[in-house]
C-alpha positions in Angstrom: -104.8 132.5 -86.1 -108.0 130.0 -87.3 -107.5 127.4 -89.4 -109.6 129.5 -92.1 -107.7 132.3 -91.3 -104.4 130.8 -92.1 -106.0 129.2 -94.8 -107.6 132.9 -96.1 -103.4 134.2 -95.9 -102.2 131.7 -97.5 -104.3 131.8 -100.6 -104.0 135.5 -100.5 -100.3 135.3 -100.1 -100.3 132.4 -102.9 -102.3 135.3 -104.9 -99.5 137.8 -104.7 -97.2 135.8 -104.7 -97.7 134.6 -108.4 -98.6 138.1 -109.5 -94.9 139.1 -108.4 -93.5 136.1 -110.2 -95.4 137.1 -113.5 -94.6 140.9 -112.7 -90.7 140.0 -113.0 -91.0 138.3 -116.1 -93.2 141.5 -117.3 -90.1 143.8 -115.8 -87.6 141.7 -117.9 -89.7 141.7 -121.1 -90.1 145.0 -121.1 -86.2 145.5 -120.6 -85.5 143.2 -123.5 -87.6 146.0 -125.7 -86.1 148.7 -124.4 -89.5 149.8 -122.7 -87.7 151.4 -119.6 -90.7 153.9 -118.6 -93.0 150.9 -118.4 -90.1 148.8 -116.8 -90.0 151.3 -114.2 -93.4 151.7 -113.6 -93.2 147.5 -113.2 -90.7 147.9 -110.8 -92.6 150.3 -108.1 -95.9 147.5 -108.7 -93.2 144.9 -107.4 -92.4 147.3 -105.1 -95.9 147.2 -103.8 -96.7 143.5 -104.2 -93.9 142.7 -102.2 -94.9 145.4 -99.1 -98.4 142.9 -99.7 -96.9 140.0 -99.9 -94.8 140.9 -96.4 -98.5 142.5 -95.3 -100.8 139.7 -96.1 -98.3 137.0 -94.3 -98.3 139.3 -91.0 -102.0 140.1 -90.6 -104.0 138.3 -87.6 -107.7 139.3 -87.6 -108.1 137.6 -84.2 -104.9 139.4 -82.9 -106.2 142.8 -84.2 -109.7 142.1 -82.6 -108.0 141.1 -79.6 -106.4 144.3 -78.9 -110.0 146.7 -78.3 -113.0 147.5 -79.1 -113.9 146.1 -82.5 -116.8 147.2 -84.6 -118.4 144.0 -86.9 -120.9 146.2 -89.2 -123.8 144.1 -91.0 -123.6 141.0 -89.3 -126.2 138.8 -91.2 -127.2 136.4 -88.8 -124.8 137.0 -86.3 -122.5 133.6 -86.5 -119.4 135.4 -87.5 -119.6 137.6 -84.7 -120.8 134.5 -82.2 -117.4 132.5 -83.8 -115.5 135.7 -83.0 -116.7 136.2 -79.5 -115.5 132.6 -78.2 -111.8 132.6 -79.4 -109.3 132.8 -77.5 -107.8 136.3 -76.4 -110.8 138.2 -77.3 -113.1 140.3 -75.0 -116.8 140.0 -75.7 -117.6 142.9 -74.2 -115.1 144.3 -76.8 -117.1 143.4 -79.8 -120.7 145.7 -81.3 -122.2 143.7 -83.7 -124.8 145.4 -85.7 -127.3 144.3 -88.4 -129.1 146.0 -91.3 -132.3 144.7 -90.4 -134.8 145.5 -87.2 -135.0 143.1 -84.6 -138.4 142.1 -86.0 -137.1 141.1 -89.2 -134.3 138.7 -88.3 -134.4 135.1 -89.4 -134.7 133.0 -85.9 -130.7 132.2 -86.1 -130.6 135.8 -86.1 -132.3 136.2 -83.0 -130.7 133.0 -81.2 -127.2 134.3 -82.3 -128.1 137.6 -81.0 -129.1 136.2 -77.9 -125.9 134.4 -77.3 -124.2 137.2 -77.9 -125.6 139.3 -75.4 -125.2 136.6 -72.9 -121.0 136.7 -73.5 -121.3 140.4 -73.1 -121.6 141.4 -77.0 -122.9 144.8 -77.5 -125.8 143.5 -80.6 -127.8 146.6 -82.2 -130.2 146.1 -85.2 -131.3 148.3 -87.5 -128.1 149.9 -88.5 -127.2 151.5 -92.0 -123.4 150.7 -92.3 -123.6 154.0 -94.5 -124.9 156.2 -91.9 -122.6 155.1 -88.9 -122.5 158.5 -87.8 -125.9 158.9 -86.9 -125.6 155.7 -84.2 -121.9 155.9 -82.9 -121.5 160.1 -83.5 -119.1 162.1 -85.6 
């Protein structure tokens, strides 16, 4: 895991984290009034900000990508994809970057970043509507 990426987790997992804590105090308010369908309905949140909690802690990006083919859709200018591509464990040739825009229209980091890519073996296509993946990849 990155540095960012641990950094990402933890703030996520500080997120939840404090929901949870305020959820329990919402659990035992409610209790106090004798709410108990609300306390209940509390209770299965909890439920599911703990399974978050336990989630968001676990995850690895890098790990995940690491594993097969990844698909990065609307790229930008490429750099997340080009950061991606030279960690360690993944397989360029894994990775299909795509961006929005045509070839022609991409900002000169664009272009270099797409160029780097394909040198590691990054599969880089332009011009691709993330809402119409279909029509590039198939059904």
């Amino acid at each position: 895991m990155t540095l960012a990426s641990a950094q990402h987790a933890n703030t996520i997992s500080s997120i939840i984290y404090r929901m949870g804590v305020m959820n329990q105090q919402l659990i035992h308010r409610s209790l106090n009034l004798g709410l108990l369908a609300e306390a209940k309905q509390l209770q299965r949140i909890d439920r599911h900000l703990t399974w978050l909690l336990h989630k968001s802690a676990s995850f690895d990006f890098v790990a995940e990508v690491a594993q097969g083919r990844t698909l990065l859709v609307g790229e930008g200018n490429l750099s997340f994809t080009l950061s991606l591509a030279t960690m360690s464990g993944v397989v360029p040739s894994w990775l299909i970057a795509t961006t929005f825009e045509n070839k022609e229209e991409l900002s000169s980091d664009a272009i270099a970043n797409a160029e780097a890519l394909r040198r590691k073996g990054v599969t880089v296509l332009h011009g691709v509507d993330g809402s119409s993946l279909a029509a590039v990849f198939g059904a």
